[in-house]
C-alpha positions in Angstrom: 0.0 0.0 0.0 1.6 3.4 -0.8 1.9 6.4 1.6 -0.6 8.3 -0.4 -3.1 5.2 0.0 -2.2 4.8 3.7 -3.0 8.4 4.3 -6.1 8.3 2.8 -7.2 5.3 4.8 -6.3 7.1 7.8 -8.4 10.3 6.8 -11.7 8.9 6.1 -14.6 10.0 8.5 -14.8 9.8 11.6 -17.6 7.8 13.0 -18.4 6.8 16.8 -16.9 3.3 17.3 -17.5 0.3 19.9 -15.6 0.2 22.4 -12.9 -2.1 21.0 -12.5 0.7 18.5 -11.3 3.6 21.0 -7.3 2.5 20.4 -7.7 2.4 16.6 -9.0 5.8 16.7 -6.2 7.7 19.2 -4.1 5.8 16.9 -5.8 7.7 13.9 -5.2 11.2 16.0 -1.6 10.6 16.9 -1.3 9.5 12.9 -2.8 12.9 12.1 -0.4 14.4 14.7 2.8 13.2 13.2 2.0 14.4 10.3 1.7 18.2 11.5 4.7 18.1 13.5 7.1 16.4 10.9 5.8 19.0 8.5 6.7 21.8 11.2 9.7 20.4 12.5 10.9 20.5 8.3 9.6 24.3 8.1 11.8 25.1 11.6 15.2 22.4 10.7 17.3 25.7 10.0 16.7 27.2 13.3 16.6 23.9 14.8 20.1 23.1 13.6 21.5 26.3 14.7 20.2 26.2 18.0 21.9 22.7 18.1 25.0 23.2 16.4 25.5 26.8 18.1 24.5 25.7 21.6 23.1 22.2 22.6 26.3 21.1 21.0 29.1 23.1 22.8 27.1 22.9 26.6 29.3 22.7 29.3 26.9 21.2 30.8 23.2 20.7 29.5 20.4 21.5 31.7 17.2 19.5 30.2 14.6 20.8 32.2 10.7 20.0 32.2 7.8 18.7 34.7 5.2 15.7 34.4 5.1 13.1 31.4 7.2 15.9 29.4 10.2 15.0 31.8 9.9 11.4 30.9 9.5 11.5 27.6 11.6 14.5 26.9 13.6 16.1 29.1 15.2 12.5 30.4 15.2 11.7 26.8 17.0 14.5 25.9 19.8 13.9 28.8 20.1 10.0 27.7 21.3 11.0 24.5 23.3 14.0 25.4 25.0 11.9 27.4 25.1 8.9 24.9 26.9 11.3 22.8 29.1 12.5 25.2 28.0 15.8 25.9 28.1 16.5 30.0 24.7 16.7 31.7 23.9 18.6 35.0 20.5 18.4 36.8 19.4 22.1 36.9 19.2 22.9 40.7 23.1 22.2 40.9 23.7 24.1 37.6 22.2 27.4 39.3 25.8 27.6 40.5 26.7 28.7 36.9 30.1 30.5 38.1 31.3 26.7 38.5 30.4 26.1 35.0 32.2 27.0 31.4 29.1 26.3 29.2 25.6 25.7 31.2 23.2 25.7 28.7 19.6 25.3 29.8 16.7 23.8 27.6 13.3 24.1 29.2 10.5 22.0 27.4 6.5 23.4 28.4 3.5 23.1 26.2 2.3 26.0 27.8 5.3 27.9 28.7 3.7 28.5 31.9 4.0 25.8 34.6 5.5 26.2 37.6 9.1 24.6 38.2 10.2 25.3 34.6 8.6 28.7 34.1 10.4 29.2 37.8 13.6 27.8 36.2 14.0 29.5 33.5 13.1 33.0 34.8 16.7 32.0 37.7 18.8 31.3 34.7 17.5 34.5 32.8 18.3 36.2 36.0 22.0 34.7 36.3 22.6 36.0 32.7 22.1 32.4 31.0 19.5 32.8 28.3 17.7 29.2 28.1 16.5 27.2 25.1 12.6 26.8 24.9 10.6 24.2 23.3 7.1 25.1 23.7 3.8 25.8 21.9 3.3 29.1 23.4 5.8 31.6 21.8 4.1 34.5 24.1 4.8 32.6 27.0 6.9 33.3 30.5 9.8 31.0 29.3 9.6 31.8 25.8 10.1 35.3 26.6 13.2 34.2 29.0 14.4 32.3 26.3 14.2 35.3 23.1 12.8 34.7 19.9 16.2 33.1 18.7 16.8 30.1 21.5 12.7 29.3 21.0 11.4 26.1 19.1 8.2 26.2 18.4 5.8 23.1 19.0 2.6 22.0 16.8 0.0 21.1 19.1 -3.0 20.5 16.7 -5.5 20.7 19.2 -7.5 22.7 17.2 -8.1 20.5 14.2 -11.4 20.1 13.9 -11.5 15.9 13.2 -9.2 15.5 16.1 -11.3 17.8 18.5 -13.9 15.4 17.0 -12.8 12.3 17.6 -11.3 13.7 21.4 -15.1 13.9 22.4 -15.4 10.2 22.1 -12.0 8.8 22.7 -10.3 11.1 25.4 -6.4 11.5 24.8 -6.0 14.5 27.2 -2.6 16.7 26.5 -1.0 15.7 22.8 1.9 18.1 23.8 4.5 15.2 24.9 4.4 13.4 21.7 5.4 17.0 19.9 8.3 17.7 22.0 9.3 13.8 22.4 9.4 14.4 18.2 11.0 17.6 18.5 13.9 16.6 20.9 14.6 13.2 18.0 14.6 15.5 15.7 17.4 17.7 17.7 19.5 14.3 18.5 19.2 13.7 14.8 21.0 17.2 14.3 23.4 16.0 16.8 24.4 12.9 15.9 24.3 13.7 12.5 27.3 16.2 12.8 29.2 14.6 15.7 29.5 11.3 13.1 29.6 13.3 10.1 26.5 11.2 8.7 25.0 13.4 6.0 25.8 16.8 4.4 23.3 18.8 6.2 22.5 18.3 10.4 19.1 19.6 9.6 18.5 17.3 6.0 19.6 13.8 8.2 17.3 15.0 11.4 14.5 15.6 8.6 14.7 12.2 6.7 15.0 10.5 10.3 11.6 12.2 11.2 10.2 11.3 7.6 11.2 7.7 9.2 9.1 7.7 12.2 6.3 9.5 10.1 6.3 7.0 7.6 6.8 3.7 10.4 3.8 5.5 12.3 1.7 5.3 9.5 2.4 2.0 7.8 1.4 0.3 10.8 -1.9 1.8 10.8 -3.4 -1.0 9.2 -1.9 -3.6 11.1 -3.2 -1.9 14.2 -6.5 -1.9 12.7 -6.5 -5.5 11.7 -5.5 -6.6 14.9 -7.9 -4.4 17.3 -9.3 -7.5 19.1 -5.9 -8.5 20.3 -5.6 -4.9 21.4 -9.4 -4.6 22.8 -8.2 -7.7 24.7 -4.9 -7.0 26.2 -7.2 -3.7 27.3 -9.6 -5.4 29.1 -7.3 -7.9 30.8 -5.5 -4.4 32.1 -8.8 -2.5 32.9 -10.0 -6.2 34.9 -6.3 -6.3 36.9 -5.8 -6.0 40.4 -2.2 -5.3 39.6 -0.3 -4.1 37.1 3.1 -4.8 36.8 5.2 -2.3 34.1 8.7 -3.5 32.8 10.8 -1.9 30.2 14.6 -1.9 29.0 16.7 1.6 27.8 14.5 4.0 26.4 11.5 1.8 26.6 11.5 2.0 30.1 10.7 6.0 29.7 7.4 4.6 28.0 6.0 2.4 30.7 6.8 5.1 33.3 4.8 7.6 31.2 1.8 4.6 30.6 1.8 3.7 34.7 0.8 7.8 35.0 -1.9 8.0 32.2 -3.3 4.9 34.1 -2.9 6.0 37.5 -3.9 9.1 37.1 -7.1 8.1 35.3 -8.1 4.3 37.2 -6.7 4.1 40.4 -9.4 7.3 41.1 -12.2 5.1 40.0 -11.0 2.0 41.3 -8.9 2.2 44.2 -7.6 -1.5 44.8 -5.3 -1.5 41.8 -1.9 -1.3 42.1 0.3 -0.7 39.4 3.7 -0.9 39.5 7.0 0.1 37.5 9.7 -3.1 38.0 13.5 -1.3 38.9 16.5 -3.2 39.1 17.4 -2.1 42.2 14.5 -3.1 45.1 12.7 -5.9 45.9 10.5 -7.7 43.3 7.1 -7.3 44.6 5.7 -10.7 43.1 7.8 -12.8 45.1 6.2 -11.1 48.6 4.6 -13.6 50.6 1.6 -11.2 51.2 0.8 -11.5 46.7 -1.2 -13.9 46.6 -3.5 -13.1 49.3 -3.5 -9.0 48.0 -4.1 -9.5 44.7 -6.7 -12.5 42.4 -5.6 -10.7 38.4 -2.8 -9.3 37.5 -0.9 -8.4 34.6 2.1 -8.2 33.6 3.6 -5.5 30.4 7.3 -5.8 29.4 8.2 -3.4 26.8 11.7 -3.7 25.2 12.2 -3.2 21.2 14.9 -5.8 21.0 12.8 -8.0 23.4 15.8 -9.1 25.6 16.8 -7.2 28.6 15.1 -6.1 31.8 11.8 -6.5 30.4 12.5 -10.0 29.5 13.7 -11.2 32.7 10.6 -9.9 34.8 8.3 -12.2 32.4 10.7 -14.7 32.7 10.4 -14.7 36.5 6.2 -13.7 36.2 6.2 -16.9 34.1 8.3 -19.2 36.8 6.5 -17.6 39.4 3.0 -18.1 38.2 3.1 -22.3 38.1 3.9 -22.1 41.9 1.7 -23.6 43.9 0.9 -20.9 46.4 0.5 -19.1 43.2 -1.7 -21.3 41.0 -5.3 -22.0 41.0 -5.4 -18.7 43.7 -3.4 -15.9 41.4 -4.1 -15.3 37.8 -1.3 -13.8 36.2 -1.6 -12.7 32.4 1.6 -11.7 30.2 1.6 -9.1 27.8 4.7 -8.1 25.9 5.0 -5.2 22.9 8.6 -5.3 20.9 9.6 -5.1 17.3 11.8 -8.4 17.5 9.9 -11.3 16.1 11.1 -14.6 17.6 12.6 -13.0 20.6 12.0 -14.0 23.9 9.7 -11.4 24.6 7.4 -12.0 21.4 7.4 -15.9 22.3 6.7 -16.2 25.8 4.0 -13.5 26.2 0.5 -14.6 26.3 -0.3 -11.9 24.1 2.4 -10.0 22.1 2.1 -6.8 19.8 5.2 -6.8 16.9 5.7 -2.9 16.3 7.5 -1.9 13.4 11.5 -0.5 13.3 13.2 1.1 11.1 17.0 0.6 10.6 18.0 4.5 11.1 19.7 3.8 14.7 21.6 7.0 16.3 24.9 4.8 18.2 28.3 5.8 19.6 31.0 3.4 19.9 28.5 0.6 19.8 25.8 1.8 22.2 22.6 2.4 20.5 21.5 5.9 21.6 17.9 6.1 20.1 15.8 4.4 17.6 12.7 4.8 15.9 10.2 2.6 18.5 10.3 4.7 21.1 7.4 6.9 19.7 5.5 4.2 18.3 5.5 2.5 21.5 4.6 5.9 23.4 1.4 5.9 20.6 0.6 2.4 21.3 0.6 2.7 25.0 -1.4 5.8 25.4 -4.2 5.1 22.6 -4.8 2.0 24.6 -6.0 4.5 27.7 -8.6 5.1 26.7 -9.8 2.0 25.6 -8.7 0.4 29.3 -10.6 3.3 31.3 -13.7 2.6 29.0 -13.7 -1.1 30.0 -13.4 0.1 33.8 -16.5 1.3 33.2 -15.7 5.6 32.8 -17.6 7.3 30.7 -15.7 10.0 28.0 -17.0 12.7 29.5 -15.1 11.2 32.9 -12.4 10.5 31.2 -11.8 13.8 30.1 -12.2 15.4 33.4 -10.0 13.1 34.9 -7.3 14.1 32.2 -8.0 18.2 33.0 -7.0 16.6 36.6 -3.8 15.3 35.8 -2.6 17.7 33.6 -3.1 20.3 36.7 -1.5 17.7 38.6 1.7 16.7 36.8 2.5 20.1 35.0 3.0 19.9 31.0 
């Protein structure tokens, strides 16, 4: 099927769906998204590159700085590769010491350009003299103006398209700002890599065709999403019908499931208070293997996300998978396994009761061997949140409680 088909399948009406439904049309809105950031991310590459080149890429350190699901997806995204690429990273309340510094070089990420820790943040490094970057929707906003017309990148938050305000009154999505500025900051690692490898001609031509990438991956698995939306509508009901949810990811991936365990969080665990859900770290106590499981909890369910499907991820279900034929376990604990990856054959695709293959491209940013993003991570992040609704539907919420909810957590969290 060509693009031009694939597009067109993904722009027919809109019309309300069943409940099954509710993922395959956030998928359609985040589709629809893509597209209008890749196109403004192409109009802005120029500036992008020269905010890059001229001062992402000589910070002595970089500050990523940003609040809520913007932090995950973003802000720690941006530092993971920064470092990755070996450029030093500082966590901002430290690098208010700027004397101690040669290069600090803030960059403050805000849909709105007006919440509180980086408006605060910004407006302290202004004050010390150090003019921040700003990524952010609002160019008349409080760190936009700290920042100056020439360190501002402008996001495309398409809020106001008229199918996707549409389609919002049926299938809540709440903020779409994170998958923007998750786009945004690829599109500046592109830049990066691009000149620190000496992979193209042009920074800002590489970072475009790497976008193009994801655009294109995004979209030619529209259809596959759509053909599978039972296995989906499943895994979503198995999740909205737990008692615990357990979250696992590897690398980047693990940014995903800590951004999934607050869409759900934020939106269930107020409607249904004896869920627990979970992110699995390496470092504390596995909380399957407490004495006190069995007897807390009768469902649970188990999500490892890795793209390579090996990894962290892999051994949690390995151990979920042990741990479930035990018999103070069995016949008293159902545990269900659900694994998403874009490995087929790997353990992770294999040994999960249910398994969704995503699509990869081979565009892979690395240094000395160590991958340092690919193109998954923001098909995952579409996958994972256009299954929220879906999973707060089958917990019995209405839309018009969804979306209140989603007003909640936004004043919450901070985006």
């Amino acid at each position: 099927m060509s693009i031009a088909e694939l597009q067109k399948l993904i722009n027919q009406p809109f019309e309300p769906v069943e409940q099954f439904d509710f993922a395959v049309q956030a998928y359609r809105i985040f589709t629809k998204q893509a597209e209008i950031v890749k196109s403004t991310l192409t109009e802005n590459s120029k500036k992008i590159e020269e905010i890059t080149l001229n001062r992402i890429m000589k910070a002595d350190p970089l500050i990523p700085i940003a609040s809520g699901r913007s932090k995950i997806l973003s802000s720690d995204l941006l530092k993971k590769i920064a470092i990755n690429l070996g450029i030093p990273v500082e966590e901002p309340e430290t690098a208010l010491n700027i004397e101690l510094y040669k290069n600090p070089v803030p960059v403050v990420i805000s849909t709105s350009g007006e919440r509180e820790e980086p408006k605060k943040l910004a407006t302290e490094f202004s004050n010390h003299g150090v003019a921040p970057i700003a990524i952010t929707a609002n160019l008349n906003s409080s760190i936009a103006k700290c920042a100056g017309e020439e360190n501002t990148i402008p996001l495309k938050v398409p809020t106001e398209d008229k199918e996707i305000k549409e389609i919002k009154k049926y299938c809540p999505l709440g903020n779409l700002g994170e998958f923007s500025s998750m786009l945004t900051v690829m599109h500046i690692a592109g830049t990066l890599a691009s000149k620190i490898h000496d992979l193209h001609d042009s920074p800002a031509s590489y970072a475009n065709l790497m976008i193009d990438e994801i655009y294109y991956n995004i979209l030619k698995f529209y259809p596959h999403f759509s053909r599978r939306k039972e296995l989906h509508s499943t895994i979503c009901k198995k999740i909205a019908d737990s008692d615990f949810l357990g979250l696992a990811g590897e690398e980047y991936s693990s940014n995903i499931v800590r951004s999934f365990s607050i869409r759900i969080k934020q939106l269930l665990t107020r409607e249904k208070e004896t869920r627990r859900i979970h992110v699995f770290n390496s470092d504390e106590a596995n909380p399957l293997y407490s004495p006190e499981f069995s007897k807390k909890h009768e469902k649970a369910v188990i999500f490892g996300n890795s793209g390579r499907g090996i990894g962290f991820a892999k051994d949690i279900i390995e151990k979920a998978k042990i741990l479930r034929e035990r018999p103070e376990i069995k016949g008293k604990t159902e545990i269900d396994i659900i694994g998403m990856t874009f490995t087929p054959n790997s353990y992770i695709h294999r040994e999960s009761d249910h398994a969704m293959i995503l699509p990869n491209s081979y565009i892979q940013l690395s240094l000395d061997g160590s991958t340092v993003l690919r193109t998954y991570e923001p098909l995952s992040l579409i996958v994972t949140d256009s299954m929220v609704p879906a999973i707060a539907i089958y917990s019995g919420i209405e839309p018009d409680r969804i979306n209140e909810l989603m007003e909640k957590t936004h004043n919450i969290l901070g985006y």
